[in-house]
Kinemage of the C-alpha trace (Angstrom):
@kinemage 1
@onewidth
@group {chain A} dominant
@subgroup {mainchain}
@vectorlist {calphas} color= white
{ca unk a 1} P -58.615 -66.078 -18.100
{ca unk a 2} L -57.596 -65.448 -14.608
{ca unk a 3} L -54.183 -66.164 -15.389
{ca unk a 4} L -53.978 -63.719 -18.121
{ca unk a 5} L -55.260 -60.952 -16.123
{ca unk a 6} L -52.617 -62.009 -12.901
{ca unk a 7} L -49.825 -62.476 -15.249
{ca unk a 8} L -50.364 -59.068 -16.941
{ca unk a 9} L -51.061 -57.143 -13.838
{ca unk a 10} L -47.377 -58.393 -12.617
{ca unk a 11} L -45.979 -57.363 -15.746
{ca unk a 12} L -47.593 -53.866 -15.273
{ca unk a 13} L -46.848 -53.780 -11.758
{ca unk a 14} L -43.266 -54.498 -12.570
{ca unk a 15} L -42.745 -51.983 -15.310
{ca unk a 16} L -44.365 -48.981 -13.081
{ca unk a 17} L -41.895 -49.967 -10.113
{ca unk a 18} L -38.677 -49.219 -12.157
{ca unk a 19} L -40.129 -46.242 -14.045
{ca unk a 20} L -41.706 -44.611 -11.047
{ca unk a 21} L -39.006 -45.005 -8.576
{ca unk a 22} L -37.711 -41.658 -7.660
{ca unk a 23} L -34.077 -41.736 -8.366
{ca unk a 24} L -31.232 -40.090 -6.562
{ca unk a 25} L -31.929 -36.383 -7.385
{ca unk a 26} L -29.321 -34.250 -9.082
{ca unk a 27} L -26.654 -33.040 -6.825
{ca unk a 28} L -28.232 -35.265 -3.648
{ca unk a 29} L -26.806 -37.596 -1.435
{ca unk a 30} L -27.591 -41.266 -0.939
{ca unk a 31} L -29.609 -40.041 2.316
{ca unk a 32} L -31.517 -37.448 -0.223
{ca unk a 33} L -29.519 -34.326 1.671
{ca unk a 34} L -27.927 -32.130 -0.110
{ca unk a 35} L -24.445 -32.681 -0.449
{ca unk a 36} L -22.231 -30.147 1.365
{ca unk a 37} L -18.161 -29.729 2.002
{ca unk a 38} L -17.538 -29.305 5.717
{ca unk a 39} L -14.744 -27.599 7.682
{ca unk a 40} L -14.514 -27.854 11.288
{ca unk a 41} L -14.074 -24.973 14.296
{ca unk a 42} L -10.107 -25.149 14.501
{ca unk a 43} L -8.122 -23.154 17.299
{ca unk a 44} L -6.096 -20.209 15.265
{ca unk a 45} L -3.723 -17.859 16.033
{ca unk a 46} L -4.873 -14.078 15.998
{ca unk a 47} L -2.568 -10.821 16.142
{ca unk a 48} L -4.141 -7.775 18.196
{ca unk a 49} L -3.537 -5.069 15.215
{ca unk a 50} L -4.219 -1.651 14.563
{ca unk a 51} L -5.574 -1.576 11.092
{ca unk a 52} L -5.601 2.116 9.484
{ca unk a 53} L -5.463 3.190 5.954
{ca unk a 54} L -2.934 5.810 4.251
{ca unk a 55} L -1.015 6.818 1.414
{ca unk a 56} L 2.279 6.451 0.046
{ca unk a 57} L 4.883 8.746 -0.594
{ca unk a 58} L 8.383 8.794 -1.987
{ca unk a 59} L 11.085 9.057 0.486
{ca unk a 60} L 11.673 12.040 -1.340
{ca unk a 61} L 9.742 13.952 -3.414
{ca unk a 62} L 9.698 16.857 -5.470
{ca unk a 63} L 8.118 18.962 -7.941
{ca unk a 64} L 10.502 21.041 -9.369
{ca unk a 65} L 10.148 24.510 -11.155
{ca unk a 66} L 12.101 27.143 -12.456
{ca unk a 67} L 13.210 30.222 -10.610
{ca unk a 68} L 12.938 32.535 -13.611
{ca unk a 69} L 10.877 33.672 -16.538
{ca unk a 70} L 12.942 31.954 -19.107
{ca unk a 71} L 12.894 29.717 -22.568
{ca unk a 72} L 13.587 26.249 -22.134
{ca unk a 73} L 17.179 25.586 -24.560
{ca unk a 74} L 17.661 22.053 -23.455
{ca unk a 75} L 15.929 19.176 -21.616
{ca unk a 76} L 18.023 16.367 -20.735
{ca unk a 77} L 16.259 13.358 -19.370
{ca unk a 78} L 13.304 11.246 -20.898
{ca unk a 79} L 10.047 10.706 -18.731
{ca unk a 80} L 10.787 7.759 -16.127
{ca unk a 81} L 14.416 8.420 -16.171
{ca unk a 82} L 16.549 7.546 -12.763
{ca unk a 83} L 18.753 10.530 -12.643
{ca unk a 84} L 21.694 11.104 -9.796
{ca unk a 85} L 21.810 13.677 -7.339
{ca unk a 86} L 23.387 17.279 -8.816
{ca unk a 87} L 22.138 16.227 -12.569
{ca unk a 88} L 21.625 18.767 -14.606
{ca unk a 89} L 17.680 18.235 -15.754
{ca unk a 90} L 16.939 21.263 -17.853
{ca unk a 91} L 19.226 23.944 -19.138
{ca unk a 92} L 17.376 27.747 -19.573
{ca unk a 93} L 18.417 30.166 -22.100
{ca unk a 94} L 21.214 32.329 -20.187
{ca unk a 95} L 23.250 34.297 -22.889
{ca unk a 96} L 22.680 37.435 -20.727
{ca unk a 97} L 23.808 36.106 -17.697
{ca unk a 98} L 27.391 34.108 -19.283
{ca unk a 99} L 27.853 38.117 -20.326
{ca unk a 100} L 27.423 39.541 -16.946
{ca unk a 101} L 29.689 36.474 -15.437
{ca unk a 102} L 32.339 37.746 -18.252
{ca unk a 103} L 31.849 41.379 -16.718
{ca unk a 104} L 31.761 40.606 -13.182
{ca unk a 105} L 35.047 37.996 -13.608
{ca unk a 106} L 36.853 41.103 -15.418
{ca unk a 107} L 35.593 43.259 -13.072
{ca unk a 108} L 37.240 41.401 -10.236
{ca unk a 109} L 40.360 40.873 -11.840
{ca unk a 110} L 41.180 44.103 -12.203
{ca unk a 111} L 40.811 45.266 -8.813
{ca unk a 112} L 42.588 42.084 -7.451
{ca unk a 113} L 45.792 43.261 -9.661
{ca unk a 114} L 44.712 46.981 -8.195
{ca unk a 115} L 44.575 45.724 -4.253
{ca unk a 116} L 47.938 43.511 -5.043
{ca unk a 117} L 49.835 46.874 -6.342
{ca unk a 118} L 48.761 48.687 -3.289
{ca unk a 119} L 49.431 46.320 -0.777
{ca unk a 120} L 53.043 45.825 -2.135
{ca unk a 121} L 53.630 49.432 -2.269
{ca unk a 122} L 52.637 49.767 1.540
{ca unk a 123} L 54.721 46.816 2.553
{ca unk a 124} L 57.138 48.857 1.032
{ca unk a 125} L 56.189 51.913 2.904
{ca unk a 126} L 55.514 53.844 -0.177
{ca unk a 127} L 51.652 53.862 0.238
{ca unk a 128} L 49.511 54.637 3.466
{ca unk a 129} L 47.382 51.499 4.911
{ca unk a 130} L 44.245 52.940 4.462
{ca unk a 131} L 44.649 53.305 0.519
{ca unk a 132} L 45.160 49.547 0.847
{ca unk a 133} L 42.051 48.923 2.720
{ca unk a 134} L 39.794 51.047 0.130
{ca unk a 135} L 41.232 48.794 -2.503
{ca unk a 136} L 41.314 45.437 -0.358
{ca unk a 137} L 37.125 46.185 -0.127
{ca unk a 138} L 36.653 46.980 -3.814
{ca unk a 139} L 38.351 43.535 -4.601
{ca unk a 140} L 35.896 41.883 -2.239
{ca unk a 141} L 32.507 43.968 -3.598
{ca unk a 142} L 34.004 42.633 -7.251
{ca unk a 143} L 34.400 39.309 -5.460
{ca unk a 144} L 30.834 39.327 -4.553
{ca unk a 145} L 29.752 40.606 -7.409
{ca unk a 146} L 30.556 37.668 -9.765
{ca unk a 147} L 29.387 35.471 -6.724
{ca unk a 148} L 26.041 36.677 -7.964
{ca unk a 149} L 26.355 36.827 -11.493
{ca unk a 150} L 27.150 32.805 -10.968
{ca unk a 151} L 24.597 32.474 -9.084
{ca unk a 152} L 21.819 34.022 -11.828
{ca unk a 153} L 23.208 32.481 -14.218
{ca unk a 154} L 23.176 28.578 -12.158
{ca unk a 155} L 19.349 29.419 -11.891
{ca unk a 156} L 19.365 29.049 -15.622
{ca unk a 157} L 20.384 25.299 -14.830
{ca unk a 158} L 17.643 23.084 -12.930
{ca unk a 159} L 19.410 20.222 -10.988
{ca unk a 160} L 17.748 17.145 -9.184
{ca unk a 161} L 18.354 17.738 -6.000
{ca unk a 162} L 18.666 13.808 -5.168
{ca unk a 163} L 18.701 11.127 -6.948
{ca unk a 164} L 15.319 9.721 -8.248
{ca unk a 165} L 12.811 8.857 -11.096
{ca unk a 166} L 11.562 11.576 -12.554
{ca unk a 167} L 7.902 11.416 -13.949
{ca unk a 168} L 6.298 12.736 -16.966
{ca unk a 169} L 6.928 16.074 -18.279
{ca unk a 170} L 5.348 18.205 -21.368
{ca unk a 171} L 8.119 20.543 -21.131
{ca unk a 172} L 10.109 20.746 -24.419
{ca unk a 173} L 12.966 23.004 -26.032
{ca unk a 174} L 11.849 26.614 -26.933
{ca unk a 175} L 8.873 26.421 -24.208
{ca unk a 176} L 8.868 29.312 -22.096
{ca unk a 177} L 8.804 28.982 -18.124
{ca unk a 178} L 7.995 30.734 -15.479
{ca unk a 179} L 8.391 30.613 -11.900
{ca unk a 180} L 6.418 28.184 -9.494
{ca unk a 181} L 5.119 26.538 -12.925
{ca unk a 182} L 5.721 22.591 -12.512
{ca unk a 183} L 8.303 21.210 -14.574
{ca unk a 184} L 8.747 17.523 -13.912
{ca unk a 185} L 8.333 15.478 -10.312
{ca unk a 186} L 11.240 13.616 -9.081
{ca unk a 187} L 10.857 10.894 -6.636
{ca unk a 188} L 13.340 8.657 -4.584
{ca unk a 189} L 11.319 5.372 -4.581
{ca unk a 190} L 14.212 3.100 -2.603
{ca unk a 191} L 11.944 3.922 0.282
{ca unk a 192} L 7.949 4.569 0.651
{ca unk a 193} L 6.866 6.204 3.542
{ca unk a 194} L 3.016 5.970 4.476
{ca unk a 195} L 1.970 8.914 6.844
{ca unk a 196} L -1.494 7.154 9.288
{ca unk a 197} L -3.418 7.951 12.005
{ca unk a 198} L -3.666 6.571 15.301
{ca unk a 199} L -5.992 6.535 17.844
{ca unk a 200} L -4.444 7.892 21.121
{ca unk a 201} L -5.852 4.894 23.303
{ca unk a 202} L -3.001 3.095 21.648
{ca unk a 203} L -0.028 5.471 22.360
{ca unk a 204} L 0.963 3.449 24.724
{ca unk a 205} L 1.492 0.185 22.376
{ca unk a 206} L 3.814 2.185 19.837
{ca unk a 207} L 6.863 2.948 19.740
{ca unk a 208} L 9.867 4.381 17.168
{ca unk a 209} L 11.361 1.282 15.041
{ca unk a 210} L 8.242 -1.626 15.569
{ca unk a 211} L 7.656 -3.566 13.090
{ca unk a 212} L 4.265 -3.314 11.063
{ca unk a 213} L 2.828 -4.350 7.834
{ca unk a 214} L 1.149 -3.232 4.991
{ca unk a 215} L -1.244 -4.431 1.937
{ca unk a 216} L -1.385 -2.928 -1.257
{ca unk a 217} L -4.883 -3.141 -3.113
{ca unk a 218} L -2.987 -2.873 -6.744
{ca unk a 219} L -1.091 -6.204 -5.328
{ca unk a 220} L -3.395 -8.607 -4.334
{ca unk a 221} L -1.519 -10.851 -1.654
{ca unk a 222} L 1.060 -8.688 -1.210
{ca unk a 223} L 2.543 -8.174 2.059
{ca unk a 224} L 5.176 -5.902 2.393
{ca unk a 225} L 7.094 -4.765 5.859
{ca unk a 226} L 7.775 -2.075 7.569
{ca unk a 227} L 8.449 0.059 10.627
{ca unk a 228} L 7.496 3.152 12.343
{ca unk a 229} L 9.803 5.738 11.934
{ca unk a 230} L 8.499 8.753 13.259
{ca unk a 231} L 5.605 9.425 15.626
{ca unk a 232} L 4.548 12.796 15.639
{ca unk a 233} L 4.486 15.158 18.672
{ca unk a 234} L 1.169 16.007 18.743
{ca unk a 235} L -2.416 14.391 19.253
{ca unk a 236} L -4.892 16.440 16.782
{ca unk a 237} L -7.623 17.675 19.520
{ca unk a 238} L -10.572 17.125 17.458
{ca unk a 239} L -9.787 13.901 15.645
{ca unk a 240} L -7.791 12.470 18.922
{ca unk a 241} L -5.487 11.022 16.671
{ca unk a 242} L -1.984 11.110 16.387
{ca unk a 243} L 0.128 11.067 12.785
{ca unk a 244} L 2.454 8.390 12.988
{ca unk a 245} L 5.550 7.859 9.696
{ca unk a 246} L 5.884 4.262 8.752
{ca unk a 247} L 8.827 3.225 6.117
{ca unk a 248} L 8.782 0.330 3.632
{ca unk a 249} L 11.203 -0.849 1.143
{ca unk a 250} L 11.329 -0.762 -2.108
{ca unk a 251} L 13.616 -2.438 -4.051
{ca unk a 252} L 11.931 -3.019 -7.146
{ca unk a 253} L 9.975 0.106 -6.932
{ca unk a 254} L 7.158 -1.504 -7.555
{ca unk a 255} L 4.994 1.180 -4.864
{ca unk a 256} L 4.345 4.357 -6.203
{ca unk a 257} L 3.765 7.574 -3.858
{ca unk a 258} L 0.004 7.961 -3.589
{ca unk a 259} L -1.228 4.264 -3.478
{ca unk a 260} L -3.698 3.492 -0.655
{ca unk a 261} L -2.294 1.200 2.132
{ca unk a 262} L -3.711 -1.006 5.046
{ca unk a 263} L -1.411 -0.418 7.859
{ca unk a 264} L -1.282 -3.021 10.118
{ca unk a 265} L 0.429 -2.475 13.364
{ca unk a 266} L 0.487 -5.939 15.860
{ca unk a 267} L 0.503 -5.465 19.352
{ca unk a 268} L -0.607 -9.049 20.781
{ca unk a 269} L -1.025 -12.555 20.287
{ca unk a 270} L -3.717 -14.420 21.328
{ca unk a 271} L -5.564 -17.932 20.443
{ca unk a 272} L -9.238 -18.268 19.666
{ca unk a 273} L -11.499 -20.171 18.139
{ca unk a 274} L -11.786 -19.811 13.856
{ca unk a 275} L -13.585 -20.931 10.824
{ca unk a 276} L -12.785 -20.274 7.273
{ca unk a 277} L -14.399 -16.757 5.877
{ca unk a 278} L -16.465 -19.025 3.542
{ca unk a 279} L -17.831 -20.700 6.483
{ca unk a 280} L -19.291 -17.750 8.148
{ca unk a 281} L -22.347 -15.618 6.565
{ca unk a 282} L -22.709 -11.865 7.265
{ca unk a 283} L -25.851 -9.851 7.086
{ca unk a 284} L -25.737 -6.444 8.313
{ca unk a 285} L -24.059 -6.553 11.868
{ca unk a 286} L -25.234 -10.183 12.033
{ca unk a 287} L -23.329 -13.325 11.169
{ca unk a 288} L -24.490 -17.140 11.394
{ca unk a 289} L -22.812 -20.099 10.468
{ca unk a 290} L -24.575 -23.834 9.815
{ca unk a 291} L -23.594 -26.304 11.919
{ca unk a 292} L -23.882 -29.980 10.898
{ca unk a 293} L -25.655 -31.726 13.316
{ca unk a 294} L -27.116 -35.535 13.667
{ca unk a 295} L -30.869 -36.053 13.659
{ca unk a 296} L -32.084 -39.790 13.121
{ca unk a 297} L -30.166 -41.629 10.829
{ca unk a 298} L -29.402 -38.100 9.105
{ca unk a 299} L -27.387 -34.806 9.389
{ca unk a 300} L -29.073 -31.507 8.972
{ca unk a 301} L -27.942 -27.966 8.707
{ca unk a 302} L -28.721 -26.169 11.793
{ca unk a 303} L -28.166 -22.405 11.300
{ca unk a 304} L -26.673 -20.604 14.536
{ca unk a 305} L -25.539 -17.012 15.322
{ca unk a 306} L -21.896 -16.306 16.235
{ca unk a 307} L -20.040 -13.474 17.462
{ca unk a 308} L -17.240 -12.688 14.967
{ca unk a 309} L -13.893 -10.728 16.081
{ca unk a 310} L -10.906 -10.642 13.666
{ca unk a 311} L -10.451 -11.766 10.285
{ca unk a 312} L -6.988 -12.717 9.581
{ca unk a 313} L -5.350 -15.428 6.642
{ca unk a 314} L -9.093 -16.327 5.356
{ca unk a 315} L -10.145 -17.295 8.808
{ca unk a 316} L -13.037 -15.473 11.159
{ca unk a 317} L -12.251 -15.342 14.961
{ca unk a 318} L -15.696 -16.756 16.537
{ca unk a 319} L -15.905 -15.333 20.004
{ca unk a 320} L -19.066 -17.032 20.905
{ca unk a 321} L -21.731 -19.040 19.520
{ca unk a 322} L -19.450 -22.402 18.023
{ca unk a 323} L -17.002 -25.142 19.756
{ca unk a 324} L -14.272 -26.219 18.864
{ca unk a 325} L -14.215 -29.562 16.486
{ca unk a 326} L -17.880 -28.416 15.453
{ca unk a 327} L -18.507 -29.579 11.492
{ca unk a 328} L -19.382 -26.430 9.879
{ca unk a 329} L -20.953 -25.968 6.030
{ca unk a 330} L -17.802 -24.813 4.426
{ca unk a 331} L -19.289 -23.012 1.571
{ca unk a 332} L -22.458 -22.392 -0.630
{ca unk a 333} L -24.401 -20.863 2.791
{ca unk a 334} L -26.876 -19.166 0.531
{ca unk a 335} L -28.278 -22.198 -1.614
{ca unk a 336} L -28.771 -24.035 2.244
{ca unk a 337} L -32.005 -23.253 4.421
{ca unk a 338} L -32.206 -23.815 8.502
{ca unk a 339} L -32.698 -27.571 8.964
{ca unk a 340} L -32.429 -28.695 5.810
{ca unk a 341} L -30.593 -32.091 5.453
{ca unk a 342} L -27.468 -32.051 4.466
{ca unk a 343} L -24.702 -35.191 3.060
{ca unk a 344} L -21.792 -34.182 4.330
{ca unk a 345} L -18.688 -34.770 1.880
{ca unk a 346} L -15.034 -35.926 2.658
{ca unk a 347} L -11.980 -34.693 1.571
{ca unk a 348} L -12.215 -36.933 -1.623
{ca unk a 349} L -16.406 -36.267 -2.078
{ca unk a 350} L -16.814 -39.360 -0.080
{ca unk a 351} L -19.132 -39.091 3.256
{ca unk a 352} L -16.724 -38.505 6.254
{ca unk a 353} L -15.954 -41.420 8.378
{ca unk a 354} L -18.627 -42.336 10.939
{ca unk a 355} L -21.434 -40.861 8.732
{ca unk a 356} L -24.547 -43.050 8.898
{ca unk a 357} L -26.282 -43.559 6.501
{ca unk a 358} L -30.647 -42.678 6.354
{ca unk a 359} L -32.312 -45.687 6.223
């Protein structure tokens, strides 16, 4: 009887251990931390930059209108069109000014044969120089008189004034124009220029021609370069800011004029201490990161505040509070708590070398 109740107790004894063992949890370690990828305080490489915002425009641009009342007889480009310099865009209605050209062109004709007949009679001697003179002038009044004629009737022709893309237009045979009324915008895009503001502490690090570069928030990644062209003359006394012209290529005219830039304009190198961006957490004008540190036989997140400076290629510059070759938590900062164990993980998922194991 005694041996029944032994043997069956063991048998219950045994099935309990191996269903009431608590097995690795989900997502733990063989220590029971909580598995974490790691990324360790590197030395990095930071550029002293000016960082400003500002918008693009064309190296170019235009909005062109008419300068008459008129009827549109003829548009000749299609929205998005490249045009050259001197095309002819949109032709006005101008019957009445081809008649006064015809009228001004006779006009002059005749008194150029009347100031030729004088002026060969008084090299002959048969005419006195001053009748030659009153002539002479009435050929030039005629003279300028189809000068202007032409020139009413060429405001009947609207011209690019470079060459460009022009943009999109409603404007359509048989609709009537008037002046300062838009027309169509033309834009040279082989160059952008970006117009920014700049402190005036840093006059002194700028100069005509530096190099500088820009991002483009409709292009993520996107780095395009640049330089200064122009710096302005002035400092603006209430923002103390000086306007300052930057130019950027364009080759595929991909940059259109009013995008919003980050100017970036270097003016140092120096080498500091760096983590990745997911390393580092941020709340408010605080920022921690958790270090992985050794306790017992066990690592455990210890959370510590840093002093962050520039952020530059997905890395933080940490000014104070980390060393270099410290193991940071790489990612995932908000599913960790301060001194909660941790496993840290390899570059395969494996424990890093030297890890010891809890026993």
């Amino acid at each position: 009887m005694l041996m029944v109740v032994a043997v069956g107790a063991k048998l219950m004894l045994g099935q309990g251990g191996t269903a009431g063992a608590a097995p690795a949890g989900k997502g733990r370690g063989a220590d029971g931390g909580a598995p974490v990828s790691v990324a360790t305080v590197t030395t990095q490489g930071f550029a002293d930059a000016i960082e400003v915002l500002g918008v693009t425009k064309g190296r170019q641009s235009v909005t062109l209108t008419a300068a008459a009342t008129q009827l549109v007889q003829k548009v000749n480009f299609h929205d998005g069109q490249y045009v050259p310099r001197g095309a002819v865009l949109v032709e006005l209605k101008s019957s009445e000014q081809d008649a006064d050209v015809a009228q001004a062109d006779a006009k002059r004709l005749q008194a150029e044969r009347e100031f030729e007949r004088w002026k060969t009679l008084a090299d002959k001697g048969f005419a006195a120089k001053s009748s030659v003179d009153q002539y002479e002038a009435a050929y030039l009044s005629a003279v300028a008189d189809l000068n202007a004629a032409q020139a009413r009737r060429g405001d009947r022709y609207i011209r690019a004034p470079f060459a460009g893309v022009v943009g999109l237009t409603d404007v359509a045979p048989g609709a009537l124009v008037n002046p300062g009324a838009a027309i169509v915008t033309l834009d040279d895009l082989s160059a952008i220029r970006v117009d920014f503001p700049v402190p005036e502490r840093y006059l002194s690090v700028l100069h005509e021609g530096q190099a500088i570069t820009g991002a483009v928030d409709a292009y993520p990644g996107l780095s395009i370069s640049g330089r200064i062209a122009k710096l302005d003359t002035r400092v603006d006394e209430r923002t103390r800011a000086m306007t300052a012209r930057a130019q950027f290529a364009n080759p595929d005219r991909r940059l259109k004029p009013g995008m919003l830039v980050r100017v970036a304009v270097a003016h140092g190198q120096r080498q500091s201490l760096a983590a990745p961006e997911a390393a580092v957490s941020v709340q408010g004008d605080a920022a921690f990161v958790y270090v992985i540190a050794a306790k017992g036989r066990g690592f455990v997140a210890e959370q510590r505040p840093v002093l962050t400076g520039a952020r530059q290629r997905g890395f933080v510059e940490l000014k104070e509070g980390a060393k270099a070759g410290e193991r940071l938590v790489a990612d995932g900062l908000n599913k960790i708590q301060p001194g909660q164990p941790v496993h840290p993980l390899g570059a395969a998922g494996a424990p890093p070398p030297g890890a010891r194991a809890a026993s």
